[in-house]
N, C-alpha and C positions, 0 to 999 in steps of 0.2 A: 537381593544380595549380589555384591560383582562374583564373574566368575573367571577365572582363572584356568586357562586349557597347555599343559604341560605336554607336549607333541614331541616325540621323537623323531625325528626326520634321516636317523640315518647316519651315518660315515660320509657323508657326501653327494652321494649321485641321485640325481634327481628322481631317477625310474625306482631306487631303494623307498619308497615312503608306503606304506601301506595303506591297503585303501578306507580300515580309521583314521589313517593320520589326515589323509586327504579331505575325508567328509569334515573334522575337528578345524583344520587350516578353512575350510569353507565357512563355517562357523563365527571366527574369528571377525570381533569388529575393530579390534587395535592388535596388532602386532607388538610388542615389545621386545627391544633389540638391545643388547648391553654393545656399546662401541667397544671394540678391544685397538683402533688403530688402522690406519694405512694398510699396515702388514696383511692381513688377514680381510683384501679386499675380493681375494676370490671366492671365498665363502660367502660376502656379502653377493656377491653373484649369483651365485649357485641357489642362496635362500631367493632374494627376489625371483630368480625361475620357478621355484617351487610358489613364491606365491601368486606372481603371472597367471601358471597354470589352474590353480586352486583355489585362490585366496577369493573372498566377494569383492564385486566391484567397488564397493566404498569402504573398505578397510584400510585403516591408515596403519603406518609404520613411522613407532615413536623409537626415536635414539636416545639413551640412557647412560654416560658417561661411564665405563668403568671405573671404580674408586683404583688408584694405583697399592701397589703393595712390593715388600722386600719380598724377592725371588732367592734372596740366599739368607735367611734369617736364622740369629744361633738358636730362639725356640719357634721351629718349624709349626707348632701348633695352636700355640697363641699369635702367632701373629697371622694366621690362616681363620683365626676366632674373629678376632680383630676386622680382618678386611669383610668376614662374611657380613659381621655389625652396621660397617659402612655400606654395604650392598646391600641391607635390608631397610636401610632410610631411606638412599635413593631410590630403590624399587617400588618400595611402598609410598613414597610421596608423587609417583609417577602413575601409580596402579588409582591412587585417588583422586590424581589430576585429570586422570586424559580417561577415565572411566566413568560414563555415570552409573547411580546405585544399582540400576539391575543389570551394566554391562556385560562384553563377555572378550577379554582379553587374549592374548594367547604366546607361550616363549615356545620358542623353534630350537629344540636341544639337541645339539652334533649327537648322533647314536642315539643310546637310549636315558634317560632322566635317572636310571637308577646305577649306574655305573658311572662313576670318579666325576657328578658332575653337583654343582650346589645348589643348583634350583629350589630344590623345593625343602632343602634345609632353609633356604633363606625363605621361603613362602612359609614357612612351619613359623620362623621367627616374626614373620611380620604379622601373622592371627597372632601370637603370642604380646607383641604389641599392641591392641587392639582392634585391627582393622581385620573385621568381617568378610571373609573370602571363600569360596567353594571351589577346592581344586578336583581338578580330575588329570589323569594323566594318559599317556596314549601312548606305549610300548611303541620302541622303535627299532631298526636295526641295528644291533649293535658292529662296533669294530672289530671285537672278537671275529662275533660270524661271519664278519664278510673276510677277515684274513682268514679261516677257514677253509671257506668256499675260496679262495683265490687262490690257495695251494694246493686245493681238492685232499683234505685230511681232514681225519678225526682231529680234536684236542688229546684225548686222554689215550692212553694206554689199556686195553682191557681188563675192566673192574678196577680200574684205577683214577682218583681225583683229581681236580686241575686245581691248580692257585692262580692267582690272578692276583696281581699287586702292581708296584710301583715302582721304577725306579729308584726312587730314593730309598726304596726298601729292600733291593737288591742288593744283598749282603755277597762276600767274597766266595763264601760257601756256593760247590756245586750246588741247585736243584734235584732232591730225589724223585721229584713225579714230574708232569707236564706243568709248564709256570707259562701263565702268560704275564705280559710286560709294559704296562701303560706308563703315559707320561715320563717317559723316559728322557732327559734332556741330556745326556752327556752320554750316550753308551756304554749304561752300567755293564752289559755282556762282555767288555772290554776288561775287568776287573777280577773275574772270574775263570778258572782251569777249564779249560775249552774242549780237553780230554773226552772223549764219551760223548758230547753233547752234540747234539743238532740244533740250527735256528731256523725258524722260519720267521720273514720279516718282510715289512710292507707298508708303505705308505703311501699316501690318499686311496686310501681302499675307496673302490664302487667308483671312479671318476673317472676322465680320460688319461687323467695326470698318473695313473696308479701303477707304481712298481712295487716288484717284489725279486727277494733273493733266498734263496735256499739253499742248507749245505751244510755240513761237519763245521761246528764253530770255528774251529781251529782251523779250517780251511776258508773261509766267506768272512770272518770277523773284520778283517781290513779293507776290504772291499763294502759292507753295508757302511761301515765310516766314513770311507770316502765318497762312496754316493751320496748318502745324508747330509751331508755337508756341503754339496756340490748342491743337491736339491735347494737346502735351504738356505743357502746364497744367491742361487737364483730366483726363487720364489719369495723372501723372506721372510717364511714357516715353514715349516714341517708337522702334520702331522703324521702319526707312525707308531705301532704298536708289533711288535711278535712273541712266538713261541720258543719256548727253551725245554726241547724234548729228551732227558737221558737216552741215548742211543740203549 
C-alpha cells in the first residue's frame, strides 16, 4: 500500500522542524508540492533547504498545479467544497502516478496539518474515492506558537480560553477572551472598537524576514497596516497571524 507522510515543517524557519519531522522528510521517496505561483517563491526556498538538509539522496520533488479558485465567493463554502474536489483529482492522479504500490510520498505543510490547512481533508477524500493510502502525520510547529514565543507571552489570560479563527470570521464585535487571528487578508482588526484591546502581530514568524509589532490596538493599528502592505508589495505575500488580548 502507498504511503503518504503528512510533515509539519513549521512557520518557516528551517532550524523550527522537529527532529520527527526530519527522520519522516528522510523517509520520503517523492515530495509532493502543490504550485501556488511565482509569488510565494521564497518558501519554495526555504522547503528545498529543508530538503537539502534532510531529504534522501534520490528523492524527487513533483509539482502539482494548484486548481485556481474565487477568493471572494457569495457562498464562501461551497465553493471552498468545490476547489477541495478539484484538489483531490489532481492530488490523487499524482499520488498514483509518480508512486509505486508500496511507495512512500510526502507533503511539507507550512505549520502544522491540523490548523486552517486541507491536506488531509483532501487525503481523507481521495481513500474515499478509492485509492488505498496509509497516512501518518507528524505535528509541526505551529504559527500560533512561534508568535508566542516572539513576543515572549502567554496566549490566554488566567483560567481563561483562547479562540482561534479567521479573518473572515472577525465579526465587529470586540473579543471577550484572547482571539487569535489567521488568514486574515484585509485587516479584519481595522473593523473592530480598538478600545481595551491589545494586538500582538507578526509576520513570517521563525525566518530572517520576521517582524512583529505590539501595542494598544488603537495606538499600533495604523502602523501594522502600513507595514503589511509595504511587506507584501515587496515580497508579494504575506504571511501573518496575531493576537487580540482584552486589555
Amino acid at each position: 500500500m502507498r504511503s503518504i507522510l503528512v510533515i509539519g515543517i513549521g512557520p518557516g524557519g528551517p532550524d523550527q522542524l522537529t527532529l520527527e519531522a526530519v527522520a519522516a522528510i528522510g523517509r520520503a521517496e517523492v515530495v509532493l508540492v502543490i504550485d501556488k505561483g511565482s509569488a510565494t517563491e521564497d518558501l519554495r526556498v526555504v522547503r528545498a533547504e529543508m530538503l537539502r538538509r534532510h531529504g534522501r539522496a534520490d528523492h524527487r520533488v513533483v509539482q502539482i498545479e494548484d486548481p485556481l479558485r474565487d477568493r471572494s465567493p457569495d457562498d464562501y463554502d461551497a465553493t471552498v467544497r468545490d476547489w477541495h474536489a478539484r484538489r483531490a483529482d489532481v492530488i490523487g492522479r499524482s499520488i498514483t502516478d509518480e508512486l509505486d504500490d508500496d511507495g512512500v510520498g510526502a507533503f511539507l505543510v507550512w505549520g502544522d496539518p491540523s490548523l486552517y490547512d486541507s491536506t488531509l481533508r483532501i487525503l481523507d477524500q481521495i481513500r474515499e474515492d478509492g485509492t488505498d493510502l496509509a497516512v501518518d502525520v507528524i505535528p509541526g510547529v505551529t504559527s500560533v506558537a512561534a508568535l508566542a514565543a516572539a513576543h515572549r507571552i502567554p496566549l490566554h489570560r488566567i483560567g481563561e480560553p483562547v479562540v482561534i479563527t479567521t479573518g473572515r470570521r472577525l465579526g465587529p464585535e470586540q473579543p471577550t477572551t484572547s482571539t487569535i487571528v489567521m488568514l486574515d487578508g484585509d485587516a479584519a482588526f481595522t473593523r473592530i472598537d480598538p478600545n481595551g484591546i491589545d494586538i500582538y502581530w507578526g509576520a513570517y514568524l521563525g525566518t530572517a524576514d520576521e517582524v512583529v509589532i505590539a501595542g494598544p490596538l488603537a495606538d499600533v493599528s495604523d502602523e501594522i497596516v502600513r507595514v503589511r502592505q509595504a511587506l507584501r508589495e515587496a515580497k508579494g505575500w504575506i504571511m501573518d497571524v496575531y493576537l487580540l488580548s482584552p486589555s
